[in-house]
C-alpha positions, 0 to 999 in steps of 0.5 A: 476460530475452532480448534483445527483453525487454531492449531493450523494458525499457531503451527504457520505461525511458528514456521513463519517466525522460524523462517523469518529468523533464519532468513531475514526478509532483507538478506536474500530473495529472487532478483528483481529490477524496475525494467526489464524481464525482472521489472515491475510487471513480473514482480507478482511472478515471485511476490504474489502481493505485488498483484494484489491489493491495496497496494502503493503509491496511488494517484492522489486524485480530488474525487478520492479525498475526504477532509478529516478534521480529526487528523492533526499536525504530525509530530516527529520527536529526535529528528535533529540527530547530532553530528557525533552520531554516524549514519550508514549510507547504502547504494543497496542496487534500488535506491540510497538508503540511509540508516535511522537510528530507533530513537527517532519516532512519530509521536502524533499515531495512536502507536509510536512508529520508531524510524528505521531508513529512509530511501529516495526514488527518482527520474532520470537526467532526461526526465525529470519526474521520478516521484511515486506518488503522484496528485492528479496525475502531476509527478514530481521530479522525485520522492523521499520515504522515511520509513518508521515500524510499529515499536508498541508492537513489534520488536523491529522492522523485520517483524514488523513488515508484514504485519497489518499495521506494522509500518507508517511511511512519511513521504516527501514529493521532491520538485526542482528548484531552490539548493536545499542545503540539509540534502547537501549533508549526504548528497556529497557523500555519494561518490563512495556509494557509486555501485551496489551493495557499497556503504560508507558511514557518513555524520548524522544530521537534522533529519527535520529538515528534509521535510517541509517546512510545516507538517499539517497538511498531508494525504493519508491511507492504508496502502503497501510497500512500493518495492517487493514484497509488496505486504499491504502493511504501510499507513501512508502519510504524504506531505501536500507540500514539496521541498525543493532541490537543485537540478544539479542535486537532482542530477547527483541522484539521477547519475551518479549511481549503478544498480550493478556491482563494481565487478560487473562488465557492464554497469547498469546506471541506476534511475527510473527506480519508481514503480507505478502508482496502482488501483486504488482498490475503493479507498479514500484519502483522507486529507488534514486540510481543506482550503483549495479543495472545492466539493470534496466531503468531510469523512463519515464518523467511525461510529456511523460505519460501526452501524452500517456493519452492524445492521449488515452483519445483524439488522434488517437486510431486507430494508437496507436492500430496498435504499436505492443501493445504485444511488450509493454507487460511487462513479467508477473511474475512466478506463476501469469499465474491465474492473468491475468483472470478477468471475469471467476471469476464472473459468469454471475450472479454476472456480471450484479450486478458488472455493476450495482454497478459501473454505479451507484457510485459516480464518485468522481474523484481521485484528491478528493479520499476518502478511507473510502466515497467511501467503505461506496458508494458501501457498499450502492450499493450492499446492494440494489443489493443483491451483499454483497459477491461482497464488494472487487471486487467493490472497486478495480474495481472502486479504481484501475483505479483511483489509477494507472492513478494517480500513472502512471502519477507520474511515480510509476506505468504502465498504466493497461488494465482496466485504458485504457480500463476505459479512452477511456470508453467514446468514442463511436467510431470504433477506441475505438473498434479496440483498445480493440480488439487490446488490447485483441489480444494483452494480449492473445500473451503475456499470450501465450508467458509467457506459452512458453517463449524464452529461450534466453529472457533476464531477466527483461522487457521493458520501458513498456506503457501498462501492465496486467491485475489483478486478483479478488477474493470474500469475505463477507465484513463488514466495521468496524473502527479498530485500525491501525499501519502504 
């Protein structure tokens, strides 16, 4: 980073962290619902990361997992707090949100991530799927986020939120079935937090027992928020196994509660509150366990990634173009042919501004990534380029390469196109040319190969290095702090 970088780097940070102390990320923000003009289609309007990338929940689909034998049974320490304790209940007019107190954490993570909520998404009485994670396409009935920060690093939740590795969320899938006793301890409070913004201070309890019963098999990736902002901050674990409610608890959820305030004339019952899971923007998810699953391949060692990086940022490109790059072409999914299209999107008037903005970020590194420095970056940016319908391309141009190399080398992820193509950006030799042509040529067989596929292709694909491209799509954007759930 040269000096002008640096400086640009220290003064948006310090504005940032000025912003972040006068207006804490959940005070205040634009409206936002699940339904309606201000539901989760036009949440990118007002929070350019929620059209961006490496979002969540995802589909948790068979031919993304790879077995990591390396991932061990989590471990939660002060889980069963003592009823003494009081707890704070919230019907914050998206979710019920229970307050956790810090001395509760994970101790199985290379950091310790101290609980702060946990919060809850549902179906309604009608329709009895709520979850937002989903597993092969199945959605349970709902879904439990208990939601830890990064205390090794971060002081609390509000400085931890929008930073790379800032949060770890334990997510329970909720099927109906058996009265679950330990849900009961808050359920039967939830007459006193019927309309938003409505607290009541409730006995604290075994919070180890809204989690299944054995914690060694769960799915794991780099993913974000489900709610905005939408920060691509969040190191998801999700728990193979459901718990089960009753459906009369179920319906405790699904209608007792209103999004809107106990003044309003017209109450707005408060279910449907999950968003829908999203691209899965070439990552894998890691799972901890193995038996069930037919086909699927253990994860590539951190140290075998290392070198594939290397030989791209270093090695013989000119060799590594000549590997059959197509055959290391995962399969592109059903339905996402208009993906793979990148450039067309733009038009040739946008490009020039796109090119502009990206030369003159900050190139702030992903090891010190900040979410929210970055959005306010290239807000400047294209605001002096006239480019303000350009808000989500520009962050997931410049987020996507740094959150794939980091999530790549921690085996969560396939090395993109566009990281490739940004790795070997600085040699300026016939070899890094022979590789985009290689790398093009390549794309262009696979696309090919998806529009007429071999009937007799097996499902699945293969331990892959290099994978698609992904899509882009506009909006208008306006940044704005806003309350958050996960």
């Amino acid at each position: 980073m040269d000096i002008k970088s640096r400086n640009i780097y220290t003064v948006t940070t310090t504005l940032a962290f000025i912003i972040l102390i006068a207006c804490p990320i959940a005070s205040r923000g634009a409206k936002w619902t699940y339904s309606g003009p201000d539901g989760e289609p036009n949440w990118r309007t007002n929070y350019p990361y929620c059209g961006g990338t490496f979002q969540s929940p995802i589909d948790i689909q068979t031919q993304l997992l790879r077995y990591d034998p390396q991932l061990s049974p989590i471990q939660v320490q002060n889980y069963n707090l003592s009823a003494n304790e009081q707890l704070t209940l919230h019907n914050n007019g998206h979710s019920v949100k229970i307050s956790l107190p810090s001395h509760m954490y994970i101790s199985s993570l290379p950091n310790r991530y101290s609980a702060a909520q946990l919060h809850f998404h549902w179906g309604s009485s009608s329709l009895l799927t709520g979850s937002e994670h989903t597993v092969n396409g199945k959605q349970f009935a709902a879904e439990m986020h208990v939601v830890h920060f990064n205390s090794d690093k971060f002081p609390n939740i509000s400085m931890a939120v929008d930073k790379k590795d800032g949060l770890a969320v334990l997510g329970v899938l909720i099927e109906i079935g058996e009265f679950n006793p330990c849900f009961d301890k808050f359920l039967k409070y939830i007459e006193g937090i019927k309309y938003k913004d409505q607290k009541i201070q409730v006995p604290a309890f075994n919070v180890r027992e809204l989690l299944p019963d054995t914690l060694n098999e769960y799915y794991r990736y780099d993913g974000s928020l489900t709610t905005p902002p939408c920060f691509p901050s969040v190191l998801w674990t999700v728990f193979r196994k459901p718990v089960t409610i009753s459906h009369e608890q179920f319906l405790a959820l699904a209608t007792s509660l209103y999004a809107s305030s106990a003044e309003d004339s017209a109450p707005v019952p408060l279910y449907g509150n999950y968003r829908m899971p999203q691209q899965t923007d070439n990552r894998v998810v890691l799972v901890s366990f193995r038996d069930g699953l037919h086909g699927i391949f253990s994860v590539s060692s951190p140290f075998e990634r290392r070198q594939v990086v290397q030989k791209l940022l270093a090695g013989d490109l000119a060799d590594l173009a000549d590997e059959g790059l197509y055959q290391l072409l995962p399969k592109p999914q059903p339905g996402l042919n208009s993906k793979l299209k990148t450039t067309k999107r733009w038009g040739l008037h946008n490009q020039a501004n796109k090119v502009h903005v990206r030369k003159n970020l900050p190139r702030h590194g992903y090891k010190d990534l900040c979410f929210k420095t970055l959005e306010n970056d290239v807000l400047h940016q294209i605001q002096r380029h006239n480019a303000n319908a350009q808000m989500v391309e520009a962050l997931r141009d410049v987020v996507f390469p740094e959150l794939n190399l980091r999530s790549y080398l921690d085996c969560k992820s396939e090395l993109d196109l566009q990281t490739i193509r940004q790795l070997v950006q600085g040699r300026s030799t016939d070899e890094a040319a022979e590789l985009e042509q290689s790398l093009t040529k390549a794309m262009r067989r696979q696309m090919r190969r998806h529009r007429h596929p071999n009937p007799k292709a097996i499902t699945g694909h293969p331990r892959a290095t290099f994978l698609k491209d992904f899509s882009l799509s506009s909006a208008n954007h306006k940044p704005q702090h806003v309350e958050w759930e996960d």
